[in-house]
C-alpha positions in Angstrom: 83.2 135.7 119.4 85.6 133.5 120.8 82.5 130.8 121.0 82.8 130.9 117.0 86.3 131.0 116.9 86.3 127.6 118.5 83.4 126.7 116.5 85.7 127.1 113.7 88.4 124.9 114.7 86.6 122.4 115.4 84.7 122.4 112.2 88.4 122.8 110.1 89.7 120.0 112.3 86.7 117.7 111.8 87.0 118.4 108.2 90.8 118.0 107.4 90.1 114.0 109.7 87.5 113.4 107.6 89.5 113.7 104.4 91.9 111.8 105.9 90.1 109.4 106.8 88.2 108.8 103.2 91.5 108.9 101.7 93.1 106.2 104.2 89.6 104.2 103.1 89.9 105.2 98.9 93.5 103.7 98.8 92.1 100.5 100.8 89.6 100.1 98.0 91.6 97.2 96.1 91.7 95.0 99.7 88.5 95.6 100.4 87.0 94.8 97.4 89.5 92.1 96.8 87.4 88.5 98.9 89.7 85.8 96.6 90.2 82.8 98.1 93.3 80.7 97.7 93.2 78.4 94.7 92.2 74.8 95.9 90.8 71.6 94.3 87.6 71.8 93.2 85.8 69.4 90.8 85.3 72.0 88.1 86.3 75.8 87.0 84.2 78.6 85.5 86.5 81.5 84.3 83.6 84.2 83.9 83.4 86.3 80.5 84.7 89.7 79.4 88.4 89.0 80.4 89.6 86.4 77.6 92.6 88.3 77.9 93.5 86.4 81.5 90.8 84.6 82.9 91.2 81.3 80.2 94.9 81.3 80.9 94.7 81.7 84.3 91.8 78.6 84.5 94.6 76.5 82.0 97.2 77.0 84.5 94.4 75.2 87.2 93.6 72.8 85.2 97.5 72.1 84.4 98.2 72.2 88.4 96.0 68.8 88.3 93.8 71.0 90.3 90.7 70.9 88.2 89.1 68.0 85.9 86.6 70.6 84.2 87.1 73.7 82.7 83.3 75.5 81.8 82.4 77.7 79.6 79.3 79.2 79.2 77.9 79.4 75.6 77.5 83.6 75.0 75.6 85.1 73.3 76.4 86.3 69.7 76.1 89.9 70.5 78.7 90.0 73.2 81.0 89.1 70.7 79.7 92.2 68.6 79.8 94.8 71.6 83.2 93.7 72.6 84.6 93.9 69.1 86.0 90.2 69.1 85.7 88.3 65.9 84.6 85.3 67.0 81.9 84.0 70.2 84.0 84.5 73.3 82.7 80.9 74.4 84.8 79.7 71.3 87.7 82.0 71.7 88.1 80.7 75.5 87.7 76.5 73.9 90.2 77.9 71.3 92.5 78.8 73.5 92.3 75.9 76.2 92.9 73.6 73.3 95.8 75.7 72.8 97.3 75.1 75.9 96.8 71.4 75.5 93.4 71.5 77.3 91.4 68.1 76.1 88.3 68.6 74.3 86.9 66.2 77.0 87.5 68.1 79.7 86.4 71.4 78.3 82.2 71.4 79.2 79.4 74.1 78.4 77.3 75.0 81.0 73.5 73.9 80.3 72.3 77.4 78.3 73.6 81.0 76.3 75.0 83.8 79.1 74.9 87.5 78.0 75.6 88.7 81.9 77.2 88.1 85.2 73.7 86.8 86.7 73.2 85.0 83.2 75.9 82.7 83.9 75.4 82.6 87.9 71.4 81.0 86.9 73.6 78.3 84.6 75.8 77.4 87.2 72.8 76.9 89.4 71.5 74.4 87.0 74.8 72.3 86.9 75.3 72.5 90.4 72.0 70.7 90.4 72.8 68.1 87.4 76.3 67.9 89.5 75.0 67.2 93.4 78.4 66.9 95.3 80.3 68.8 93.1 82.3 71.9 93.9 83.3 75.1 91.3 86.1 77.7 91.3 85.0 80.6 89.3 87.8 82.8 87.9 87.3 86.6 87.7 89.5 89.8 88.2 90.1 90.4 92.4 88.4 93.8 92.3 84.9 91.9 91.2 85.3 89.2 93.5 83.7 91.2 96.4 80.1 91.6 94.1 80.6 88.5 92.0 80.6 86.9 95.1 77.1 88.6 96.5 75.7 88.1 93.0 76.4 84.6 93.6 75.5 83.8 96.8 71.7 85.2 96.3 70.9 83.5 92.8 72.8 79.6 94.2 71.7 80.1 97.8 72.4 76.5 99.7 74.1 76.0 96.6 77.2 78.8 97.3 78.8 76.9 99.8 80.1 74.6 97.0 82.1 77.4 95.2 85.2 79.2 95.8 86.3 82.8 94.3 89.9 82.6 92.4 90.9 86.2 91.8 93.3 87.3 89.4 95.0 90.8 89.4 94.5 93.3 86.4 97.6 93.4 84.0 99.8 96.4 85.3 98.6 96.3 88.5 100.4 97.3 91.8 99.2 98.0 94.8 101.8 100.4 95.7 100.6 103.8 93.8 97.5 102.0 91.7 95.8 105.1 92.7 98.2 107.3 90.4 97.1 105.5 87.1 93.8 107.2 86.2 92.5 103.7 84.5 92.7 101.8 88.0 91.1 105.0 90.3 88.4 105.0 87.0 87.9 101.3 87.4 87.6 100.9 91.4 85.2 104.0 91.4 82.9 102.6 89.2 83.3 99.0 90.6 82.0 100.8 94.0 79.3 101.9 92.2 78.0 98.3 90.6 78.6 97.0 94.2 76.3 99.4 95.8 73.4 100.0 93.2 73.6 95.7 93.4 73.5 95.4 97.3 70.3 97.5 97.1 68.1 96.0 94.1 69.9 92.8 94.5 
């Protein structure tokens, strides 16, 4: 009896440490996921799609910095625009707005093909990169899809992933002190978990 009774303890004790310690690991998520790398000069700058809202601005504000020559855009497909509900191409909404800004029509370039994905627009880079031997890229995306942007990356440029740099940009309302409290954050890291691991096993 007094064998299960200890049993028991141990069990409850081992239980309660291990919700601890999953919890301690759930509100690192954002860090963890988070691999950006300080902005730096780099010859061009790829802000990815599906965040028009930020990731244009936040490559315009490189560009402004004199840290960037190029600002590329991938052309997307028409039926992006359709599924996100925008009324125009995004490629034209992120020109649209670069001109905006005062970005020169010369320095705004397409990358070589239409994009309709993540990997879509990692297999164009691939081809500049090799039109553009020497030449290094900052791509812009939110920081909690840095971490699989990055791996998605690194397998489809291989040699060619040394020459880019991640520049991560922080969700609007964002704070890392009590993220976990807004249901669309703890929604949006969970899943983001999920995209990492289903791509780190069929790549």
């Amino acid at each position: 009896m007094k064998g299960l009774f200890r049993w028991g303890i141990r069990f409850t004790l081992g239980f309660f440490l291990l919700v601890i310690g999953l919890t301690a690991a759930f509100l690192q998520t954002p860090r963890w996921l988070n691999v950006s790398e300080p902005v730096q000069k780099v010859s061009a700058v790829l802000a990815l799609g599906g965040g028009a809202e930020q990731r244009p601005f936040a490559a315009a504000a490189i560009h402004k910095k004199g840290l960037t020559g190029i600002l590329l855009v991938p052309q997307t497909k028409d039926k992006t625009a359709q599924l996100e509900g925008l009324g125009e191409n995004e490629a034209v909404r992120y020109r649209r707005i670069w001109k905006s800004l005062g970005v020169p029509d010369t320095n705004i370039e397409a990358l070589p093909g239409s994009a309709d994905s993540t990997r879509d627009e990692a297999r164009l880079l691939k081809t500049w990169l090799g039109e553009h031997p020497g030449d290094t890229v900052g791509i812009i995306t939110h920081t909690s899809h840095t971490r699989r942007t990055r791996l998605l990356f690194t397998r489809i440029l291989g040699p060619d992933a040394e020459r880019v740099h991640f520049f991560g940009i922080e969700s609007d309302g964002f704070r890392e002190d009590g993220w976990w409290k807004v249901p669309d954050f703890a929604q949006m890291y969970f899943f983001e978990c999920l995209k990492l691991m289903t791509q780190a096993i069929t790549g």
